[in-house]
C-alpha positions in Angstrom: 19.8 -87.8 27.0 16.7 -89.9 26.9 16.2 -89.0 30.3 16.2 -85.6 29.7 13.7 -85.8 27.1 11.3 -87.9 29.2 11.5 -84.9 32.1 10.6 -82.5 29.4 7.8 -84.6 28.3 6.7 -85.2 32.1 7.4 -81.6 33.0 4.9 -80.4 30.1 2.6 -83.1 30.6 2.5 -81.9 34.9 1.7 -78.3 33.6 -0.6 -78.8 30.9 -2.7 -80.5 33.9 -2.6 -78.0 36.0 -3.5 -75.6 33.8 -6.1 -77.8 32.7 -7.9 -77.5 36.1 -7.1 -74.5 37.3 -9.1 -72.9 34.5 -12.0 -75.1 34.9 -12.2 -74.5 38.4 -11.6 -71.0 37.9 -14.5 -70.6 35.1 -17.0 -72.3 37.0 -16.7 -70.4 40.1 -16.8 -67.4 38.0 -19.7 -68.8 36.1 -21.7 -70.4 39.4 -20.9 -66.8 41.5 -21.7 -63.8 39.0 -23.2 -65.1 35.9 -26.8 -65.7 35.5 -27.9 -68.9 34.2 -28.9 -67.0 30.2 -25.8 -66.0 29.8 -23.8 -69.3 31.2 -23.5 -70.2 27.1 -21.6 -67.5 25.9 -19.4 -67.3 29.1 -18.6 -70.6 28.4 -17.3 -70.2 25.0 -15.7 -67.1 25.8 -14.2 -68.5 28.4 -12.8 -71.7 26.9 -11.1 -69.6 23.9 -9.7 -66.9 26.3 -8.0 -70.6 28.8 -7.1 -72.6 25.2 -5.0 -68.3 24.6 -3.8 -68.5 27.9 -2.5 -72.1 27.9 -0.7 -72.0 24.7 1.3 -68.8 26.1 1.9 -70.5 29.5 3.5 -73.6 27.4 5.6 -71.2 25.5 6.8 -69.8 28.2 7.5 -72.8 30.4 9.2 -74.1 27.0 11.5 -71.8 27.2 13.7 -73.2 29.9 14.3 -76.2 27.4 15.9 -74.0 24.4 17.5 -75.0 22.2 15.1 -78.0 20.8 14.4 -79.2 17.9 11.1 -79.0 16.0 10.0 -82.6 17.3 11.0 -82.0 20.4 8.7 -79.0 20.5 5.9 -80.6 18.9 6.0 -83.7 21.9 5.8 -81.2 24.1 3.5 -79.4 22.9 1.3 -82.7 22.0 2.3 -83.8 25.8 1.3 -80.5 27.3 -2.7 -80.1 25.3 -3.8 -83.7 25.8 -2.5 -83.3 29.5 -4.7 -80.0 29.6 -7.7 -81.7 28.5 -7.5 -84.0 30.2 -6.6 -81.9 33.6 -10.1 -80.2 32.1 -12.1 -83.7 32.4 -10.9 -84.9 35.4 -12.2 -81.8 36.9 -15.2 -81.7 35.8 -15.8 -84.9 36.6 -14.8 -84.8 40.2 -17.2 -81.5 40.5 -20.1 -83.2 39.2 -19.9 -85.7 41.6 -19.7 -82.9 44.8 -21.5 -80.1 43.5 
């Protein structure tokens, strides 16, 4: 059983990073190839609401595959799967700084 668990909390903590830099990469190229430079601060918050959406519906729906949990169970993953996100978001923009 405590196996189990530590999949889940691996499996949620793989996708939240993932996530994490697909949508980087994906808003940057979108920001660097057909947005001017003005409007690179909205975009960006636009952006970042419309991934954090996105993300929280992608966990949901990679949860799923785990029902039935409990509440706790749900909340570590959930915990597992945002920090992993964030951090999938700074590890790509760090490694972009340093090539672009």
């Amino acid at each position: 059983m405590k196996k189990q668990r530590l999949s889940q909390l691996g499996n949620m903590a793989l996708i939240g990073l993932e996530t994490g830099i697909t949508f980087l990469v994906l808003g940057n190229l979108t920001q660097y190839v057909l947005i001017d430079p003005e409007g690179a601060n909205l975009f960006e918050i636009i952006f970042g609401v419309i991934a954090v959406i996105l993300s929280l519906i992608i966990f949901y729906e990679s949860n799923k595959k785990f029902y039935p949990i409990t509440d706790w169970q749900y909340q570590g993953n959930l915990i597992a799967f945002e920090s992993s996100f964030f951090f999938g978001v700074f590890i790509a923009k760090v490694i972009m700084d340093l090539f672009i």
